[in-house]
C-alpha positions as CSV (number, residue, x, y, z in Angstrom):
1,X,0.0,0.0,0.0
2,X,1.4,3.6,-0.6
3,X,2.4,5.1,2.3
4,X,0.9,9.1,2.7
5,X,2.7,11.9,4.1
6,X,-0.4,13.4,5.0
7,X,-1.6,13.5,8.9
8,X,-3.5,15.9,10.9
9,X,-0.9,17.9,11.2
10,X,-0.8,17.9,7.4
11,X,-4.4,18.5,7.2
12,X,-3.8,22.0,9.6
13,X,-1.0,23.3,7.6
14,X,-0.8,26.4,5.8
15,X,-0.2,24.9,2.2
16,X,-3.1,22.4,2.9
17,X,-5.7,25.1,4.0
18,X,-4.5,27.6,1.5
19,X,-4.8,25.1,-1.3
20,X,-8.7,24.1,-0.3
21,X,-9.4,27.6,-0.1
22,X,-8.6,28.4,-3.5
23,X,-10.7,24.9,-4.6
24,X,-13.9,26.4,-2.9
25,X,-13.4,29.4,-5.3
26,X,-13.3,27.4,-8.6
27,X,-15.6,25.0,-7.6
28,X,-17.8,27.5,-6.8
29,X,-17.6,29.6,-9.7
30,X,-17.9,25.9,-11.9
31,X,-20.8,24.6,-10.1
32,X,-22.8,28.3,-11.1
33,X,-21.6,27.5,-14.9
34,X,-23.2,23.8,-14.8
35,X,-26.2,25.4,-13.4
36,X,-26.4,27.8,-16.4
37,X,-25.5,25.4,-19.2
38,X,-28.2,22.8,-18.0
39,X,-30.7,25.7,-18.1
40,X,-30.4,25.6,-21.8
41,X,-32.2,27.6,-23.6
42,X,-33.6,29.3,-20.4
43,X,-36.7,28.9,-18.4
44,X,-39.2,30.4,-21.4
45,X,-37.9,28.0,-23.7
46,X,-38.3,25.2,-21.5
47,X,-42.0,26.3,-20.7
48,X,-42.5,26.2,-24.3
49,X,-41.3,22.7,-24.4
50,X,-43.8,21.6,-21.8
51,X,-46.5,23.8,-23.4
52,X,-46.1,21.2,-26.8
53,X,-46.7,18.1,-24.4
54,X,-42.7,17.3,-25.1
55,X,-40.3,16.8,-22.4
56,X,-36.5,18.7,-22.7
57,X,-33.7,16.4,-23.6
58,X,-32.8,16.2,-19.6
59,X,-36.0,15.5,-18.8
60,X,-35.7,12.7,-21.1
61,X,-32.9,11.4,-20.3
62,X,-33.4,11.0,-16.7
63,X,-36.5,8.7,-17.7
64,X,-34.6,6.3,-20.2
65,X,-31.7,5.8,-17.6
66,X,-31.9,2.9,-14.6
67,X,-33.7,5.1,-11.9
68,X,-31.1,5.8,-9.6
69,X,-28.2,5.3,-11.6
70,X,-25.8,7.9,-12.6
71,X,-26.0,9.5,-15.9
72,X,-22.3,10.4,-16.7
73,X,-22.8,13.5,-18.8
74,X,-20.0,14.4,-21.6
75,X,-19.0,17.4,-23.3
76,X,-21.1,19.2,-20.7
77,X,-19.4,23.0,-21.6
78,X,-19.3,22.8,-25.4
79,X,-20.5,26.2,-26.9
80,X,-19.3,27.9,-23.5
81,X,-18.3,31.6,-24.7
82,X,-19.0,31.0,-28.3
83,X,-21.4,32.4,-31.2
84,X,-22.3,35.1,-28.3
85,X,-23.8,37.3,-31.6
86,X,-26.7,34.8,-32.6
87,X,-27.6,34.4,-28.6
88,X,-25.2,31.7,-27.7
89,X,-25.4,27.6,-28.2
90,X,-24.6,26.3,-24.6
91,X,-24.3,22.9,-24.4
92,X,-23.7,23.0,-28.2
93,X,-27.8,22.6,-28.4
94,X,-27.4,18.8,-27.6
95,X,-26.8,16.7,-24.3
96,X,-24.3,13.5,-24.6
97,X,-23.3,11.4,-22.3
98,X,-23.2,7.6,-21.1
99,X,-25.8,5.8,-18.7
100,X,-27.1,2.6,-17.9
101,X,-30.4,1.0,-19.4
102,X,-31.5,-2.3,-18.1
103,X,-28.1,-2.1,-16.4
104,X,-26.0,-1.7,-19.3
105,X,-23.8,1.3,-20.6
106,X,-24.9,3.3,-23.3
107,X,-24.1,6.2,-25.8
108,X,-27.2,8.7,-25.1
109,X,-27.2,11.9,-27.7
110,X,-30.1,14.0,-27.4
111,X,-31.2,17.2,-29.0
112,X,-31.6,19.8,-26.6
113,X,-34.7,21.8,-28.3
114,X,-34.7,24.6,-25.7
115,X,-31.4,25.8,-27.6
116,X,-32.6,27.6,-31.1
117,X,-35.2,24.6,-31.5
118,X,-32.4,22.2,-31.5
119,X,-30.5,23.6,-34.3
120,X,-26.8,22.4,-35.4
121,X,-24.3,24.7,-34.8
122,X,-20.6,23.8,-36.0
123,X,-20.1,22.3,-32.3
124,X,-23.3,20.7,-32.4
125,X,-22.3,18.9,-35.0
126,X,-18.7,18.2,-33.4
127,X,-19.8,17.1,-30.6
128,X,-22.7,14.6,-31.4
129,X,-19.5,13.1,-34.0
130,X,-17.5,12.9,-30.9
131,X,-20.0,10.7,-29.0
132,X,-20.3,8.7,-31.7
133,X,-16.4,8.3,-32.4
134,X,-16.8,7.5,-28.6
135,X,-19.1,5.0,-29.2
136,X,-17.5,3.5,-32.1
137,X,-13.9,3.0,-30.6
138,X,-15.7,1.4,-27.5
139,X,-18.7,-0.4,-29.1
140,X,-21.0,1.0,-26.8
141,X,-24.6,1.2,-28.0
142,X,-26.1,4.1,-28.9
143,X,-29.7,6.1,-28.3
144,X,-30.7,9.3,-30.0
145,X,-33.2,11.2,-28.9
146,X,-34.3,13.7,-31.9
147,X,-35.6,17.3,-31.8
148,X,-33.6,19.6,-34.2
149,X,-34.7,22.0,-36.6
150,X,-31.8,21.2,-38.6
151,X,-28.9,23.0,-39.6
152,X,-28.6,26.5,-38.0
153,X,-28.5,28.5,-41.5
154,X,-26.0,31.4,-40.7
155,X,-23.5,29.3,-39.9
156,X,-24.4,26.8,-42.8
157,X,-20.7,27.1,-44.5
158,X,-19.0,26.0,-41.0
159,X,-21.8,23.0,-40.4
160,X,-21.9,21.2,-43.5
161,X,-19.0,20.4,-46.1
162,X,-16.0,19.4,-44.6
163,X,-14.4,15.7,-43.5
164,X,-15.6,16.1,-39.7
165,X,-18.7,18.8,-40.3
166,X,-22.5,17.1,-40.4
167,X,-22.1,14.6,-43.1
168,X,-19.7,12.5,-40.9
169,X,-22.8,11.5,-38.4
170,X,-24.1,9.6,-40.7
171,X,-20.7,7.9,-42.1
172,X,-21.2,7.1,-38.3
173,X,-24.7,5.7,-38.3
174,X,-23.7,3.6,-41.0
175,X,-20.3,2.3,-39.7
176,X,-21.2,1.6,-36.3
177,X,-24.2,-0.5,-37.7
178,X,-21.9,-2.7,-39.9
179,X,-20.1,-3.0,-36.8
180,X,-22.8,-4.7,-35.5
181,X,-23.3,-1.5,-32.5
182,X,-26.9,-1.2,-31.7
183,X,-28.3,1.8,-32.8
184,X,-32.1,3.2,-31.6
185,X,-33.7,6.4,-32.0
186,X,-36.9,8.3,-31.3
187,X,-38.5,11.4,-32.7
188,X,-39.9,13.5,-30.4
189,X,-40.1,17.2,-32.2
190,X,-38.7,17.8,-35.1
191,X,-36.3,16.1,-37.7
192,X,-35.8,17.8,-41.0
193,X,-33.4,18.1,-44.2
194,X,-30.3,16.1,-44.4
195,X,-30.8,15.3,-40.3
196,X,-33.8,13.0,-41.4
197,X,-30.7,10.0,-42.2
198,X,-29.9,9.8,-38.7
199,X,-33.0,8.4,-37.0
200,X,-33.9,6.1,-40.3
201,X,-30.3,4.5,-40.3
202,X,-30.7,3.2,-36.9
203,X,-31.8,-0.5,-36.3
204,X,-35.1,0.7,-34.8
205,X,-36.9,4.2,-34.8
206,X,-39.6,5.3,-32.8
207,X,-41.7,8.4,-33.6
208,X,-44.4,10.3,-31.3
209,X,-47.6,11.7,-32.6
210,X,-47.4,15.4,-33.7
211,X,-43.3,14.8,-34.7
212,X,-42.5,15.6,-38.1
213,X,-40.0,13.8,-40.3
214,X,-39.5,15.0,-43.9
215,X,-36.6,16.2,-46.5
216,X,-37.8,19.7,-46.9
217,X,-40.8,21.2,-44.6
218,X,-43.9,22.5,-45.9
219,X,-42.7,26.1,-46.1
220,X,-39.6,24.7,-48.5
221,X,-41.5,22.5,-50.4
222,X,-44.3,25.3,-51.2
223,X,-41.3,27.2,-52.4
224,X,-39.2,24.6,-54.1
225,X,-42.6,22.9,-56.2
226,X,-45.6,25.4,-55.2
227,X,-47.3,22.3,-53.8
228,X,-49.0,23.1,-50.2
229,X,-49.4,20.4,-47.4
230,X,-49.3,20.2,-44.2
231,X,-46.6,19.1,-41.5
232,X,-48.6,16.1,-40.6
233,X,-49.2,15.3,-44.4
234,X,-45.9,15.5,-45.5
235,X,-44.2,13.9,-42.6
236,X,-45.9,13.0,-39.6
237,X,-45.7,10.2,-37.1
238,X,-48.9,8.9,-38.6
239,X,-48.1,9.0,-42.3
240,X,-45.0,7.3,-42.0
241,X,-46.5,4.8,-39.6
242,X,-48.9,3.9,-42.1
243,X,-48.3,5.1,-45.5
244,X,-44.2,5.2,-46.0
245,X,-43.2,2.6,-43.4
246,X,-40.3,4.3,-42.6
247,X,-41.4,4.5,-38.5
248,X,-41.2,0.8,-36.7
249,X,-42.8,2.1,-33.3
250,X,-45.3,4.9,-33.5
251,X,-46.3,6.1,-30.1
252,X,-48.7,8.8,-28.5
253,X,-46.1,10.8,-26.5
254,X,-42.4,11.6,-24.9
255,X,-43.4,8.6,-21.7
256,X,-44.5,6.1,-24.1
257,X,-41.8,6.7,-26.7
258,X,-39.3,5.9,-23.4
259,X,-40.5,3.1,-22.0
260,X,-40.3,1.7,-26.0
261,X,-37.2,2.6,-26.0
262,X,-36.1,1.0,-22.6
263,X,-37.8,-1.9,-23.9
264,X,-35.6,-2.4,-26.8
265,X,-32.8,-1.6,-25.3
266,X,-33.5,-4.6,-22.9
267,X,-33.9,-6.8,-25.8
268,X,-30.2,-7.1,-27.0
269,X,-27.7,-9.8,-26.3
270,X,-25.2,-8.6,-23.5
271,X,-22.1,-7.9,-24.7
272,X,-18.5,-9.3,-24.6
273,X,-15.9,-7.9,-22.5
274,X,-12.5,-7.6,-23.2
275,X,-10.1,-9.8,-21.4
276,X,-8.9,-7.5,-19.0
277,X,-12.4,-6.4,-17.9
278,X,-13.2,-10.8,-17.7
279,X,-11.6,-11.4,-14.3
280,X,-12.7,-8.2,-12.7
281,X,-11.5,-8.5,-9.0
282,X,-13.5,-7.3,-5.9
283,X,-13.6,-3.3,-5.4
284,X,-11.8,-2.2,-2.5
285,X,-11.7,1.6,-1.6
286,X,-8.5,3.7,-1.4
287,X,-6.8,3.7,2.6
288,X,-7.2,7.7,1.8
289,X,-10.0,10.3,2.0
290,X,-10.4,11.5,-1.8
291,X,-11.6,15.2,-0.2
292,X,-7.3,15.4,0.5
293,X,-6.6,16.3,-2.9
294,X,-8.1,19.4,-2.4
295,X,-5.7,20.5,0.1
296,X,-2.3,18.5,-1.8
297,X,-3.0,19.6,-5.1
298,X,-3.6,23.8,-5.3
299,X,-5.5,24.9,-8.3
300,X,-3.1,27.3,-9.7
301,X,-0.6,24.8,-9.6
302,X,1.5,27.2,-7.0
303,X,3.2,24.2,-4.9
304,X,4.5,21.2,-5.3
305,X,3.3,17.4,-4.7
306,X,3.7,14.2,-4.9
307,X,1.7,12.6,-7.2
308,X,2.1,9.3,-5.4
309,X,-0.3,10.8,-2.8
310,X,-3.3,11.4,-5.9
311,X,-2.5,8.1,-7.1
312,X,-3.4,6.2,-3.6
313,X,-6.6,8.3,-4.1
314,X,-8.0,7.1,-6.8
315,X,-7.0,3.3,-7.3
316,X,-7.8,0.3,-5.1
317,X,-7.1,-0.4,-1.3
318,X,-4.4,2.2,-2.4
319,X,-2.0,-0.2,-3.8
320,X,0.2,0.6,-6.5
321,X,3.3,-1.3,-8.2
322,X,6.4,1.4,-9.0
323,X,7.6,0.5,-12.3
324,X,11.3,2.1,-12.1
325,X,10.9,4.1,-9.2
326,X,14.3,5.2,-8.7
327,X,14.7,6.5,-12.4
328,X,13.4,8.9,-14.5
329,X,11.8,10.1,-11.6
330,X,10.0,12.9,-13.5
331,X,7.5,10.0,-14.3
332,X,6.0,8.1,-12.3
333,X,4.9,4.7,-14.1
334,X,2.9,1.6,-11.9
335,X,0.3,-0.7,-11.9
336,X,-2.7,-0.8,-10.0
337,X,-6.3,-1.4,-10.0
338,X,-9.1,0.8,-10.4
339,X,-12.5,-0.7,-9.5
340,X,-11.7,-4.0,-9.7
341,X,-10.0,-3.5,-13.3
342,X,-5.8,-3.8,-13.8
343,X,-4.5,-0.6,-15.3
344,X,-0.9,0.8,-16.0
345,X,-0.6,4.6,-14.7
346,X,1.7,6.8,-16.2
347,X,1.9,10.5,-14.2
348,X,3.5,13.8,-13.8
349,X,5.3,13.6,-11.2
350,X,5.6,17.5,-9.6
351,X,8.2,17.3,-6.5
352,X,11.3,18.8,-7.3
353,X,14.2,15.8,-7.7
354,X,17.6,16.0,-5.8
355,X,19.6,13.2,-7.0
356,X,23.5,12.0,-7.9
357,X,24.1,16.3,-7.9
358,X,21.6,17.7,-9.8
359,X,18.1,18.6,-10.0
360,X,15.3,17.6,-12.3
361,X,12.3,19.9,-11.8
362,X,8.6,18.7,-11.1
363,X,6.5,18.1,-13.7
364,X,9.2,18.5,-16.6
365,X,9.9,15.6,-18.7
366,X,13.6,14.1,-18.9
367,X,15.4,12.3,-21.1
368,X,15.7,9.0,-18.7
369,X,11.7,9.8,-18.3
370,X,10.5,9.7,-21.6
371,X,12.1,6.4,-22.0
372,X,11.3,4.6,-18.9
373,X,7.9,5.7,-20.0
374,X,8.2,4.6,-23.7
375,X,9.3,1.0,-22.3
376,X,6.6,1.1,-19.5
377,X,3.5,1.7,-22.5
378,X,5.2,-1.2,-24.0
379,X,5.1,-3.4,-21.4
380,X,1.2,-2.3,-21.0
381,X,0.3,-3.4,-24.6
382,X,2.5,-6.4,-24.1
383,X,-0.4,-7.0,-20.8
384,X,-2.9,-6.2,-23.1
385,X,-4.5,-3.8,-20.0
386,X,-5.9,-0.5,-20.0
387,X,-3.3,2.4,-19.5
388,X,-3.9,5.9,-17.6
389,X,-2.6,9.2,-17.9
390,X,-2.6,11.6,-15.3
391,X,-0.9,14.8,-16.8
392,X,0.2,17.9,-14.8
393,X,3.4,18.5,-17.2
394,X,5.3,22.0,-18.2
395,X,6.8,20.0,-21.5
396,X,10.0,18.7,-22.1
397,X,13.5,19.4,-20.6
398,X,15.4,22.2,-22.8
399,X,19.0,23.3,-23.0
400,X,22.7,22.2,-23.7
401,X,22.6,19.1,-21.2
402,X,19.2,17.9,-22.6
403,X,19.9,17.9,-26.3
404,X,23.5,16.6,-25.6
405,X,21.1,13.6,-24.0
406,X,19.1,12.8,-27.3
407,X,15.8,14.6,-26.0
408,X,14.4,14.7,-29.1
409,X,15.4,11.4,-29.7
410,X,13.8,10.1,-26.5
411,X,10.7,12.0,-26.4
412,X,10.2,11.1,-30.3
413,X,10.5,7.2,-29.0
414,X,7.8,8.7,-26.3
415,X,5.3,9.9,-29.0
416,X,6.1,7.0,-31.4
417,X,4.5,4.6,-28.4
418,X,1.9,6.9,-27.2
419,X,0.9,7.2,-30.8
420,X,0.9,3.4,-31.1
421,X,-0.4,2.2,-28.1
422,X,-3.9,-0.7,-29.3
423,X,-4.9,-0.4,-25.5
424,X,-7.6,1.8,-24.4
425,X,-6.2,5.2,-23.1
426,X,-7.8,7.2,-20.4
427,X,-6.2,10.7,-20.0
428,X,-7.1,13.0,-17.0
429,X,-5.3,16.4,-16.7
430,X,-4.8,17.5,-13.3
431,X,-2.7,20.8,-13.9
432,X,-0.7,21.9,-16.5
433,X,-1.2,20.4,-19.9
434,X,1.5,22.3,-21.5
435,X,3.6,22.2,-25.1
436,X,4.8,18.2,-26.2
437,X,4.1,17.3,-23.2
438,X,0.4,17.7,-23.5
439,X,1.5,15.1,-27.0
440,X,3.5,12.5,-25.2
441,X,1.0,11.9,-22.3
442,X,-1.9,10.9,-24.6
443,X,-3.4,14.5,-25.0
444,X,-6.3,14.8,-27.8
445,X,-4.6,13.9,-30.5
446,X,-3.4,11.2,-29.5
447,X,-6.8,9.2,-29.4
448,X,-7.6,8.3,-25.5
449,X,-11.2,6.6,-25.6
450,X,-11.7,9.2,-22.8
451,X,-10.1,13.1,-21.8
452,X,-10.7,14.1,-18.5
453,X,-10.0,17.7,-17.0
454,X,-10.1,18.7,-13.3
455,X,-10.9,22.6,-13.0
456,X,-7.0,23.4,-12.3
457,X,-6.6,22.3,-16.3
458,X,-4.5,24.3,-18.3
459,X,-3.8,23.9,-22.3
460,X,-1.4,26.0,-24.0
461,X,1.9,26.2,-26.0
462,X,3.3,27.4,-22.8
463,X,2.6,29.1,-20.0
464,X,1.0,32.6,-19.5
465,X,4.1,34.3,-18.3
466,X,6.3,32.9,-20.9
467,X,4.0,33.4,-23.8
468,X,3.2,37.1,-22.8
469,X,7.1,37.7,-22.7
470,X,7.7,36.3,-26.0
471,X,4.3,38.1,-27.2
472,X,5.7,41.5,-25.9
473,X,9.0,41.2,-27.5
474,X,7.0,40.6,-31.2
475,X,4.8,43.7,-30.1
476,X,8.0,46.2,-29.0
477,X,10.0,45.4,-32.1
478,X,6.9,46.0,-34.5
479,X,6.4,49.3,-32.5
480,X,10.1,49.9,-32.8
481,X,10.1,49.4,-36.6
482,X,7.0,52.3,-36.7
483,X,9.9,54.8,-35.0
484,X,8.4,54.1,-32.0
485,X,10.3,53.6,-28.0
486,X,7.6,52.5,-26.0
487,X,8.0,53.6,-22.3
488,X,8.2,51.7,-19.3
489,X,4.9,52.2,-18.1
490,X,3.6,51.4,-22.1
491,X,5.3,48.1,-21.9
492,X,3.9,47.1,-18.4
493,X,-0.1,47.6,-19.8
494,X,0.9,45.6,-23.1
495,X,2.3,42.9,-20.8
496,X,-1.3,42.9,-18.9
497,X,-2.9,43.2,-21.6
498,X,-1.2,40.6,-23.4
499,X,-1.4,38.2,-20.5
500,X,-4.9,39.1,-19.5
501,X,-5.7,37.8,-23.5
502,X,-3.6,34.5,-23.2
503,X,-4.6,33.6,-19.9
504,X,-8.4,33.5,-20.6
505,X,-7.8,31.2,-23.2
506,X,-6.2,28.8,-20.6
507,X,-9.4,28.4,-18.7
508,X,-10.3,24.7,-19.2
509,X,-13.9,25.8,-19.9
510,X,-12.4,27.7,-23.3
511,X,-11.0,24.2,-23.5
512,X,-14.2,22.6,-23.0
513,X,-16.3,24.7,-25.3
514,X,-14.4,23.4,-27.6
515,X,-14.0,19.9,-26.9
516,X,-10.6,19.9,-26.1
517,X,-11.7,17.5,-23.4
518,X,-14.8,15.2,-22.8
519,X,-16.0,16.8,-19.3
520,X,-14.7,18.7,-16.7
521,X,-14.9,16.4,-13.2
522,X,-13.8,17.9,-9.5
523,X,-11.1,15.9,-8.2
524,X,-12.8,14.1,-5.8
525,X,-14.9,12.1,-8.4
526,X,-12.4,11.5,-10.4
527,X,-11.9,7.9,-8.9
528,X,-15.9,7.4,-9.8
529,X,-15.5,8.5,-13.0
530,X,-12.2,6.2,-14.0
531,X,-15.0,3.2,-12.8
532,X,-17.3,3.8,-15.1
533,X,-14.8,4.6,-18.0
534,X,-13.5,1.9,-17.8
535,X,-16.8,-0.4,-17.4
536,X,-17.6,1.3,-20.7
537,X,-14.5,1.1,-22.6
538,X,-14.4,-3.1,-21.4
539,X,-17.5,-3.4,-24.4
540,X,-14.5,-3.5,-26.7
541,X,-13.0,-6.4,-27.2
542,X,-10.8,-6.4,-29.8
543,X,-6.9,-6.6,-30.1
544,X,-5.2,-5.5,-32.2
545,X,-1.1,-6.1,-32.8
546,X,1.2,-3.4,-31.3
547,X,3.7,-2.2,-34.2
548,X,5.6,0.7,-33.6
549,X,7.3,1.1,-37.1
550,X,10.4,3.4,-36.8
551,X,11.7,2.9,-33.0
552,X,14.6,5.1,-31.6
553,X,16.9,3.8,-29.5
């Protein structure tokens, strides 16, 4: 078991207090943002919703799910900020996320109508493609819940053409079903233009009276061929019940339409698990109170810790099985298990080293690091077991003494295995997600089946100090090219100003709103979350060979 520093005494110190102090803050000021985004269109939008006889897409949700069982929402803060000039989009207009039916996980995307009718805005549309990539990756069945207007027309040019704009849900639909994923949807408002492919290419759609589901709605059809017809006539829930046969379930309302759903849900065979989710052992809880990390780990990432103490947080009976401990000691790389299910952990470790005459600096990866790590990932494929990130890193070691070591070299064989890696990856950012680092410990673009972000998150290039010095250098010497010597105090309000810009863009929500991550969790959930992650990433059960082409040594 991993041994904590952490007493009572800890518990009373300065650092400790000072660092949950500055947690109640954030959370605080998070907790008011969820509150707003799951508002959705607002109060008078949702009365409208309920003055149709239609329930909003939470409303919804909470019936299909197991009553009582969590509904683990995703891309909660996408739209956060943005398209502020057409009234906003929070939420992106749709809510995603993964719960259980009949006790099993699935994919949930649901149009939230409250939100310009349920319209697609560019994020709408990349974020109901991330669920589904989600889906896909994991083989975790999926349920829409359809009530969009369609395209949201200004922005048509930045919805529709490209690789990974609308047309890619339904290169979704259409893969996931040949995959043999199940696919259900309902109609519960309406479904128009090219959005009408989604529900139809599902293995079963449902449709409530007074829906509509058509090409082109009366209004565009009058226009296109002067014929006039009504909503109902062209596409209604009864028409295409009885005359098209394009609706398998036709039911009177939102509860009936659920409980239809539910019921085929219910109907499936279970799924496969992959081998390292088969001999799941007994959950035992960490030896440690979860509510410490709020006094270890300070939001602003102002003081050290060791990351061994998070770690005996969040996996089992807080046991955990140092892979190289005494090297590389900028990473720390283990096994453990994390509800029951074997993992391979690979963190930031943020204590300052003091070692054989030198110091290595928290959080910074070196050379000896990025190859004990490369070797560790290995060794995880070679287990065929999931593998988890937990990032708080300021990039790579620079200088002399680091490029005479072969830094690139190393972190190159870092990325090459990262990048290669068949095993599910699971990243959660503590802290500081900055430069290659953010690359070499499984950041976006590096495929995780899952990105997690505490509140302390930060993405950048670099930091805010450093990027506002480099920024203000660019701005003197273009002002110095004009003739111009700007003065002290000049130069001080260009570096606020400067900072002030690239600091905003390091809140994780900016992050979010863009899904840069999958969700935003507070620390002490995070051991919850990982659960169920992994529970969901277990339907895949594929493996595929590890082969890491080019390999430096």
């Amino acid at each position: 078991m991993l041994p904590t520093a952490l007493d009572d005494e800890g518990r009373a110190s300065e650092t400790f207090r000072a660092n949950a102090s500055a947690w109640v803050d954030r959370i605080t000021a998070y907790r008011e943002t969820l509150a707003e985004l799951q508002r959705g269109g607002g109060e008078r939008a949702i009365q409208r919703q309920h003055e149709k006889g239609r329930l909003t897409a939470r409303e919804r949700i909470a019936r299909l799910v197991d009553e009582g069982s969590p509904f683990d929402e995703l891309m909660t803060f996408a739209g956060w900020g943005m398209y502020e000039e057409w009234g906003g989009a929070p939420g992106g207009g749709t809510v995603t996320g993964i719960g259980r039916i009949h006790g099993r996980e699935w994919m949930i995307i649901a149009n939230d109508a409250t939100v310009k009718a349920g319209a697609f805005f560019p994020i709408t549309a990349k974020k109901v493609i991330r669920a589904q990539t989600i889906a896909f990756e994991n083989r975790i069945p999926t349920v829409y819940l359809v009530d969009s207007a369609g395209v949201f027309l200004p922005l048509q040019d930045e919805v529709f053409p490209d690789q990974d704009d609308f047309g890619r849900i339904f290169y979704l639909n259409a893969r996931m079903s040949a995959a043999g994923i199940p696919q259900i949807s309902a109609i519960m408002g309406n479904c128009v233009a090219g959005g009408a492919y989604l529900p139809v290419m599902t293995d079963a759609l449902v449709m409530t009276e007074g829906s509509g589901l058509y090409l082109a709605g009366p209004a565009l059809v009058k226009a296109a061929i002067g014929q006039e017809v009504s909503s109902e006539e062209l596409g209604g829930a009864k028409m295409h019940a009885e005359t098209s046969g394009t609706v398998d379930f036709y039911e009177p309302d939102d509860e009936a339409a659920l409980e239809r759903v539910r019921t085929l849900a219910g109907l499936y065979a279970a799924p496969k698990r992959a081998r390292w989710a088969q001999d799941r052992k007994e959950i035992r809880e960490p030896a440690y109170d979860a509510r410490d990390l709020y006094g270890l780990v300070h939001p602003e990432g102002e003081s050290p810790y060791d990351v061994r103490e998070v770690i005996a947080r969040l996996v089992d009976a807080s046991e955990f099985h140092e892979y190289k401990a005494r090297w590389g000691e900028t990473l720390v790389t283990g096994f453990a298990r994390i509800g029951g299910f074997p993992v391979g952990i690979v963190a930031n470790q943020r204590l300052v080293i003091k070692k054989k005459g030198r110091i290595e600096v928290g959080g910074v990866i070196y050379a000896e690091a990025a190859d004990k790590a490369a070797r560790f990932i290995l060794d995880v494929n070679q287990m065929r077991i999931p593998l988890l990130f937990l990032q708080d890193v300021s990039g790579f070691m620079v200088g002399k003494a680091s490029e005479e070591a072969g830094i690139i070299r190393r972190g190159a064989k870092l990325v090459n295995a990262v990048s290669n890696s068949v095993v599910p990856k699971i990243t959660v950012i503590l802290g500081g997600s900055f430069g290659a680092g953010n690359y070499a410990l499984a950041g976006k673009a590096y495929a995780p089946r899952l990105l997690f972000a505490w509140p302390s998150a930060k993405y950048a290039v670099m930091g805010g100090t450093q990027a506002a010095s480099t920024l203000l250098q660019l701005e003197v010497a273009q002002l110095k090219r004009k003739g111009r010597e700007p003065s002290a105090e000049e130069l001080e309000r260009l570096y606020e100003e400067i900072k002030s810009r690239y600091d905003a863009t390091l809140d994780p929500r900016y992050a979010a709103a863009r899904l840069w991550v999958d969700e935003i969790i507070f620390p002490h959930e995070t051991r919850e979350r990982l659960i169920r992650a992994l529970e969901a990433v277990s339907l895949d059960d594929s493996e595929a060979p590890l082969q890491t082409g080019v390999f430096q040594v």
